[in-house]
PASEBA-447849 format. One record per residue (C-alpha): x, y, z; residue number from 1. Coordinates in steps of 0.2 Angstrom, whole numbers, plus 5000, padded with zeros to 4 digits. Each point is the difference from the previous one (the first is absolute). Layout:
<sites>
<site xx="X" yy="Y" zz="Z" k="NUM"/>
...
</sites>
This chain:
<sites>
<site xx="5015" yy="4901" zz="5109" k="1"/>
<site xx="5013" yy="5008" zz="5009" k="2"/>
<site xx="5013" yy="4989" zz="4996" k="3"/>
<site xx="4996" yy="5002" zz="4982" k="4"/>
<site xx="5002" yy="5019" zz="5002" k="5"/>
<site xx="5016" yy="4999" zz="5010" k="6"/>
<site xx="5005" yy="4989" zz="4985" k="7"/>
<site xx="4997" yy="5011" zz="4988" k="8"/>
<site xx="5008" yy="5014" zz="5008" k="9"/>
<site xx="4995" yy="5021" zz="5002" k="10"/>
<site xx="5012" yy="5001" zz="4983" k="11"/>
<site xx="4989" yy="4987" zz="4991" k="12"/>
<site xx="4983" yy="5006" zz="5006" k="13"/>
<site xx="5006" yy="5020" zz="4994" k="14"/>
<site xx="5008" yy="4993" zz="4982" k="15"/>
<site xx="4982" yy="4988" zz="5000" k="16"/>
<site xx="4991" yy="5018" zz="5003" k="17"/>
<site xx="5008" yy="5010" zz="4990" k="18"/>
<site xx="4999" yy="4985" zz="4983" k="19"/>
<site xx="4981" yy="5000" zz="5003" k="20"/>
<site xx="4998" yy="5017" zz="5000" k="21"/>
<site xx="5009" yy="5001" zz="4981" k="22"/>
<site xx="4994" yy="4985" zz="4996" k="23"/>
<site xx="4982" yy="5000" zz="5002" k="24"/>
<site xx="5001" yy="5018" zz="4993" k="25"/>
<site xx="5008" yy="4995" zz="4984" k="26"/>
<site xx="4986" yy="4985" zz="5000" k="27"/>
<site xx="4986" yy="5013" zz="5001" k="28"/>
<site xx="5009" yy="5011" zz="4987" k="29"/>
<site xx="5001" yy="4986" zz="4987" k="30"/>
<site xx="4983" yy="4995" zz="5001" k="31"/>
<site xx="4994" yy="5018" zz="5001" k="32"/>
<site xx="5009" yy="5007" zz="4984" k="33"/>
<site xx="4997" yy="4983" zz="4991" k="34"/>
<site xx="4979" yy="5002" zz="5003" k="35"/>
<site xx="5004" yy="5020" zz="4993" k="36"/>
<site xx="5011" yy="4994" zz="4987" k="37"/>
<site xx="4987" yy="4986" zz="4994" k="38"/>
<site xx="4987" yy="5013" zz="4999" k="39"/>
<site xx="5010" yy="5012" zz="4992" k="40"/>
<site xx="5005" yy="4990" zz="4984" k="41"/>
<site xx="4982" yy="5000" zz="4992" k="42"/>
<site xx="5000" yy="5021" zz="5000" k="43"/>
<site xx="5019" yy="5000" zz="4994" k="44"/>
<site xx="4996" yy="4986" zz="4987" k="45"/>
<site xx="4985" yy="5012" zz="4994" k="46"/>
<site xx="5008" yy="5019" zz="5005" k="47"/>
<site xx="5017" yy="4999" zz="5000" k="48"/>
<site xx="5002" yy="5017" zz="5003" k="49"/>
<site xx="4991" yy="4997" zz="5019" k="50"/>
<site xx="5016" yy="4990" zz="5005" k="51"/>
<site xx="5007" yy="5011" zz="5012" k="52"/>
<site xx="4984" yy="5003" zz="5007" k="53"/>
<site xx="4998" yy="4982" zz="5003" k="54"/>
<site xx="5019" yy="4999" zz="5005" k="55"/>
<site xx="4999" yy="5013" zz="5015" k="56"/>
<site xx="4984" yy="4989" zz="5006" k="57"/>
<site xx="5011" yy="4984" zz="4999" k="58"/>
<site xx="5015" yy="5008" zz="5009" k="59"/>
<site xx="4988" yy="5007" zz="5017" k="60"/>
<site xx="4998" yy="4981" zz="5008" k="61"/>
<site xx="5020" yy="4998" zz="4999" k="62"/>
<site xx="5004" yy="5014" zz="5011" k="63"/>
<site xx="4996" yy="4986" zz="5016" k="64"/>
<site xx="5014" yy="4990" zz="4992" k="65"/>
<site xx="5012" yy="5014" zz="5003" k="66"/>
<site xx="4992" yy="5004" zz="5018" k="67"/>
<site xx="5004" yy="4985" zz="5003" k="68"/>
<site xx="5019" yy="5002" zz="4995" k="69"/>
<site xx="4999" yy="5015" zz="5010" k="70"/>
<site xx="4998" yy="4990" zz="5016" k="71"/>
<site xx="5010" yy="4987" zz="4997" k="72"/>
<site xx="5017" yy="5013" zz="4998" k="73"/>
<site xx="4990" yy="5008" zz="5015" k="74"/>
<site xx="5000" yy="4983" zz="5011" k="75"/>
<site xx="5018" yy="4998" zz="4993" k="76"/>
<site xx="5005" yy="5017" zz="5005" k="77"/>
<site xx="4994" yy="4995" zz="5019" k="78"/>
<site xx="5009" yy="4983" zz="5000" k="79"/>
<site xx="5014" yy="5011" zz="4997" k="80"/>
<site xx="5004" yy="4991" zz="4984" k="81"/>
<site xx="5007" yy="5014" zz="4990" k="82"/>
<site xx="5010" yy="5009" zz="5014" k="83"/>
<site xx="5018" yy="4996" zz="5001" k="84"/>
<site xx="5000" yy="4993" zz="5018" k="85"/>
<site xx="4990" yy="4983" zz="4994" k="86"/>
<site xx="4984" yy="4995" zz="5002" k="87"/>
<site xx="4993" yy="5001" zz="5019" k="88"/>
<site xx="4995" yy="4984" zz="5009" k="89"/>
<site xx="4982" yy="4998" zz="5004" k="90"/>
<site xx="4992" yy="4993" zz="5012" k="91"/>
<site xx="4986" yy="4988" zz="4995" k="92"/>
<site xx="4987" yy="5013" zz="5009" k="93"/>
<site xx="5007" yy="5015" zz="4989" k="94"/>
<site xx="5000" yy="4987" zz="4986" k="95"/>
<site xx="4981" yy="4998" zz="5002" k="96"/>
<site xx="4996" yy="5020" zz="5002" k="97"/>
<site xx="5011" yy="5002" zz="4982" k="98"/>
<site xx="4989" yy="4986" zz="4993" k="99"/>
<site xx="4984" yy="5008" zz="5005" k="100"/>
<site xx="5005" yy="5016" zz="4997" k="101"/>
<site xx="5000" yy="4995" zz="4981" k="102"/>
<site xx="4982" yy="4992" zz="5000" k="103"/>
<site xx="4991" yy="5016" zz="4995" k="104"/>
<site xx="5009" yy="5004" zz="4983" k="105"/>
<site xx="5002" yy="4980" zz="4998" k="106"/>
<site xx="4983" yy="4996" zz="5002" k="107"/>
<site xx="4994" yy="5021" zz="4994" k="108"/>
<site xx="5008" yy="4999" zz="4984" k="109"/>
<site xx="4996" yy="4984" zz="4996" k="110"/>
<site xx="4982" yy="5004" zz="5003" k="111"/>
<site xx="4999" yy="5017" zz="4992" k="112"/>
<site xx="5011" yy="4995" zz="4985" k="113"/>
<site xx="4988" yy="4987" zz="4995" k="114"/>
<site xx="4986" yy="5012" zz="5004" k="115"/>
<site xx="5008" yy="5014" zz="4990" k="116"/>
<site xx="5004" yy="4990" zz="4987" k="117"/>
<site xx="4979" yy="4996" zz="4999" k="118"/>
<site xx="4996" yy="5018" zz="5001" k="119"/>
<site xx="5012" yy="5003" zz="4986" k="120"/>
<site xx="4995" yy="4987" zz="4988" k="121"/>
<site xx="4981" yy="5007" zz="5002" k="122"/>
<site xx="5007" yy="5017" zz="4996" k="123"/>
<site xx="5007" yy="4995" zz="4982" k="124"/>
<site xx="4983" yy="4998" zz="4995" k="125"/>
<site xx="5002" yy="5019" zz="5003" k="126"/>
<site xx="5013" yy="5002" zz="4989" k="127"/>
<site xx="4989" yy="4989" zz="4987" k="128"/>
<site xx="4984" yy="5012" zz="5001" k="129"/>
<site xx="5005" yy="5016" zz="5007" k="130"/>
<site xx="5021" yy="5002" zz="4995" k="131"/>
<site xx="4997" yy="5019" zz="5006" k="132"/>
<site xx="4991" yy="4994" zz="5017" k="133"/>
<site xx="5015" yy="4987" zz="5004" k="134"/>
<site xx="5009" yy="5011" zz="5015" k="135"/>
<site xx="4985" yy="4996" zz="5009" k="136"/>
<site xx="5004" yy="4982" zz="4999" k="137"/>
<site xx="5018" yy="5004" zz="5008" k="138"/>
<site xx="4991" yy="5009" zz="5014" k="139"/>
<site xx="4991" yy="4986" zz="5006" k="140"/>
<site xx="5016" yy="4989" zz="5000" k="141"/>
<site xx="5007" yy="5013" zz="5011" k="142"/>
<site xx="4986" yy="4997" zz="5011" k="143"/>
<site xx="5007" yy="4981" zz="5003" k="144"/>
<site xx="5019" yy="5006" zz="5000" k="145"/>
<site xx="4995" yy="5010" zz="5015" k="146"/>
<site xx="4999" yy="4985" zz="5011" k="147"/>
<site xx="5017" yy="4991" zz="4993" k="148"/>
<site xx="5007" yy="5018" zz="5006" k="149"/>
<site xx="4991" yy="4998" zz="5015" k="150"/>
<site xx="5006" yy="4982" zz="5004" k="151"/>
<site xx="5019" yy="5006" zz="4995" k="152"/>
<site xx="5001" yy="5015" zz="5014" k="153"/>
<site xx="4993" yy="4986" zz="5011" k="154"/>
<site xx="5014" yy="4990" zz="4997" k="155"/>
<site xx="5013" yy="5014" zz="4999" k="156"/>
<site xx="4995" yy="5008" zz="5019" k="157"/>
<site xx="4998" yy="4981" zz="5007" k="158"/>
<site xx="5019" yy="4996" zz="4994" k="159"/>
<site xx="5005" yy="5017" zz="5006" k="160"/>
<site xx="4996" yy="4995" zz="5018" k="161"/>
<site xx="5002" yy="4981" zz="4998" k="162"/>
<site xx="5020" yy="4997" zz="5008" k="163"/>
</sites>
């Protein structure tokens, strides 16, 4: 297993870290607007008028995609990617803390996207009976998008300390 590491290097493991983290994000951000967007399209196709109701509750489980995009320039910034020395070489140990410093937005916003995006759909049906009653649909999203907050401040003061 070590030698595997050592070939892959600390650079590889904080690049693998910091592509999971956006990556599984955006995943759970896809599948989570998709499930509010499918939901959605019977109330728009009745009530047209309700769209931007419906649109506001299918935008709430993409906001782990950009979390996600926040760690990655955040892992990048570390690595000192953007900073006009070059990047800094790593050490296959610092490589690993990078990589599992990102595992709590990777695997929270995956999660909580999905979960949101659930959550969501369930509160079109909101918006289909109760159009006036529909902010309280967005409140228990907000509920879920607590934790992908959560799991992104994990992963900010873990990369803080990481090299």
């Amino acid at each position: 297993m070590a030698a595997f590491f050592e070939a892959f290097g600390g650079i590889g493991l904080a690049f693998l870290g910091a592509a999971l983290a956006v990556g599984l994000c955006c995943i759970g951000s896809a599948k989570g607007t998709g499930l509010v967007g499918e939901a959605a399209t019977g109330v728009i196709s009745a009530a047209p008028e309700q769209f931007s109701k419906c649109l506001i509750l299918q935008v709430l489980p993409g906001t782990q995609g950009l979390y996600g995009m926040v760690a990655w320039f955040f892992v990048l910034f570390v690595m000192g990617v953007f900073g006009g020395t070059g990047m800094q070489t790593l050490s296959v140990a610092q490589g690993l803390t990078v990589f599992v410093s990102c595992l709590p937005i990777a695997f929270g916003g995956l999660l909580s996207a999905i979960a949101q995006g659930r959550v969501a759909a369930a509160s079109i049906n909101i918006v289909a009976k109760r159009p006036n009653e529909s902010t309280k649909g967005i409140i228990l999203c907000g509920i879920v998008e607590f934790y992908a907050i959560l799991s992104l401040l994990a992963t900010i003061l873990l990369l803080m300390n990481a090299l």
